[in-house]
C-alpha positions as CSV (number, residue, x, y, z in Angstrom):
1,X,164.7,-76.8,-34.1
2,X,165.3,-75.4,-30.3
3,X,168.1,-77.3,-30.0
4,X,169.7,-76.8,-33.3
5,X,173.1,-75.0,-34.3
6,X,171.2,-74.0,-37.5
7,X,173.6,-75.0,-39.9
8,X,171.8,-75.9,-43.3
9,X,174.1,-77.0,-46.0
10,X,171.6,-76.6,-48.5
11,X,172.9,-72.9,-48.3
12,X,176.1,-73.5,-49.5
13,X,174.6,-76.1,-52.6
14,X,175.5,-74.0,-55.7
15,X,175.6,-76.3,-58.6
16,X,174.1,-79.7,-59.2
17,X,177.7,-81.0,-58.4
18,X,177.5,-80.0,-54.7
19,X,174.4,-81.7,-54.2
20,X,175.8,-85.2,-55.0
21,X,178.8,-84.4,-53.2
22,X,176.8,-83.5,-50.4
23,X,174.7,-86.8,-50.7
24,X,178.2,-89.0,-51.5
25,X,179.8,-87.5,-48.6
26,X,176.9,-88.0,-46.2
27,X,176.8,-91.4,-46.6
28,X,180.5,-92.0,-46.6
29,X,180.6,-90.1,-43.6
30,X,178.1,-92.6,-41.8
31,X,179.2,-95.8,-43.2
32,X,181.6,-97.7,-41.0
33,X,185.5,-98.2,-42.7
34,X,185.9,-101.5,-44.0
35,X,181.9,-101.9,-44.2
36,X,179.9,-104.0,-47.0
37,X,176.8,-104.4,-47.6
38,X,174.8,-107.9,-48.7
39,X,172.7,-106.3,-51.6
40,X,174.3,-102.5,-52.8
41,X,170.8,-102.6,-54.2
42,X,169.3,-100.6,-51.3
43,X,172.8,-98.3,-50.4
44,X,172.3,-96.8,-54.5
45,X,168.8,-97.1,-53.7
46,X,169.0,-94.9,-50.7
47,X,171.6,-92.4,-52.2
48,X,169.1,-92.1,-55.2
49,X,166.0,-91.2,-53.4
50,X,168.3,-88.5,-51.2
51,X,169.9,-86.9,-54.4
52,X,166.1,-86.4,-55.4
53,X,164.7,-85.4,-52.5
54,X,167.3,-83.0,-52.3
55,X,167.2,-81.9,-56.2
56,X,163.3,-81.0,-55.8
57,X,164.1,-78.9,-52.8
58,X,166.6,-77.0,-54.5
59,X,164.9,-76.5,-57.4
60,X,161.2,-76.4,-56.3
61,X,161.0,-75.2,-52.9
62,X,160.9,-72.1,-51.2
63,X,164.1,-70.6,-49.8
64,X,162.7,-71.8,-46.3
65,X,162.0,-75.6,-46.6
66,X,165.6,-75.8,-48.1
67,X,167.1,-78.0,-45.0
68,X,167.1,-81.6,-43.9
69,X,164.1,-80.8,-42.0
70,X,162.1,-80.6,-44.7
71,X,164.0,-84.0,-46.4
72,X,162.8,-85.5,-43.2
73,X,158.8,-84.7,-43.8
74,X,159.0,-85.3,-47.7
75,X,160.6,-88.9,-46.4
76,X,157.4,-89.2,-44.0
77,X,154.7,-88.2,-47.1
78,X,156.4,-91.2,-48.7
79,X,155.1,-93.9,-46.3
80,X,152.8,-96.4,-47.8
81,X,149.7,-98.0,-46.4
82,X,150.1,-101.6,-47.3
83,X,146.4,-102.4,-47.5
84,X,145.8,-99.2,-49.7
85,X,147.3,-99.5,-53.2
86,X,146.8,-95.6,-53.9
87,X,150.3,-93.4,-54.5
88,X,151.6,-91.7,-51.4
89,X,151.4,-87.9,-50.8
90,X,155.9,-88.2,-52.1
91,X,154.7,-90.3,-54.8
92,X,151.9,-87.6,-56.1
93,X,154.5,-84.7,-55.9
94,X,156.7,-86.6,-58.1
95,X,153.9,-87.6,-60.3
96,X,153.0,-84.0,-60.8
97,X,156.9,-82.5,-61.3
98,X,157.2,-85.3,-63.6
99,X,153.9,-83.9,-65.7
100,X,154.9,-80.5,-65.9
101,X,158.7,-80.8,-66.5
102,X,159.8,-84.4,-67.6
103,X,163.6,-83.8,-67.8
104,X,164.0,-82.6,-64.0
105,X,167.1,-83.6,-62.6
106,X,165.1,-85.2,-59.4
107,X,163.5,-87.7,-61.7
């Protein structure tokens, strides 16, 4: 973070509204004009997992890990090993939110 301007929009995410504005507006923002893509599958796909990524921070994290720095290294706990079948360290944290409140908005 040296070299960051240390602007975190999480700070100004009041309501569950601004965060999937935030998220819509991010990737309008870096989608070319005019551009399509083969299968929307994977666009919702990706907007999906960064509304929930985003959700859980809001709601779940400390005041701190509130920023795209942190979206970054939850998105890294998600890798999978494709020889090991077992749930990734994303996967278990999602397992366990899931267990203890079933309705959260990130799920």
């Amino acid at each position: 973070m040296d070299r960051s301007h240390c602007y975190n929009p999480f700070v100004y995410l009041r309501d569950d509204n601004d965060v999937q504005r935030l998220v819509t507006n991010l990737f309008k923002s870096t989608t070319p004009k005019g551009a399509q893509s083969n299968d929307p599958f994977w666009d919702t796909a990706a907007q999906m997992l960064l509304l929930a990524l985003i959700f859980y921070l809001k709601y779940e994290a400390p005041e701190e890990e509130q920023n795209f720095a942190m979206v970054m290294e939850m998105l890294r706990a998600g890798d999978v090993d494709e020889e090991d079948n077992s749930p990734s360290p994303l996967d278990n944290l999602f397992f366990d939110l899931e267990k203890t409140d079933p309705d959260h908005i990130a799920l």
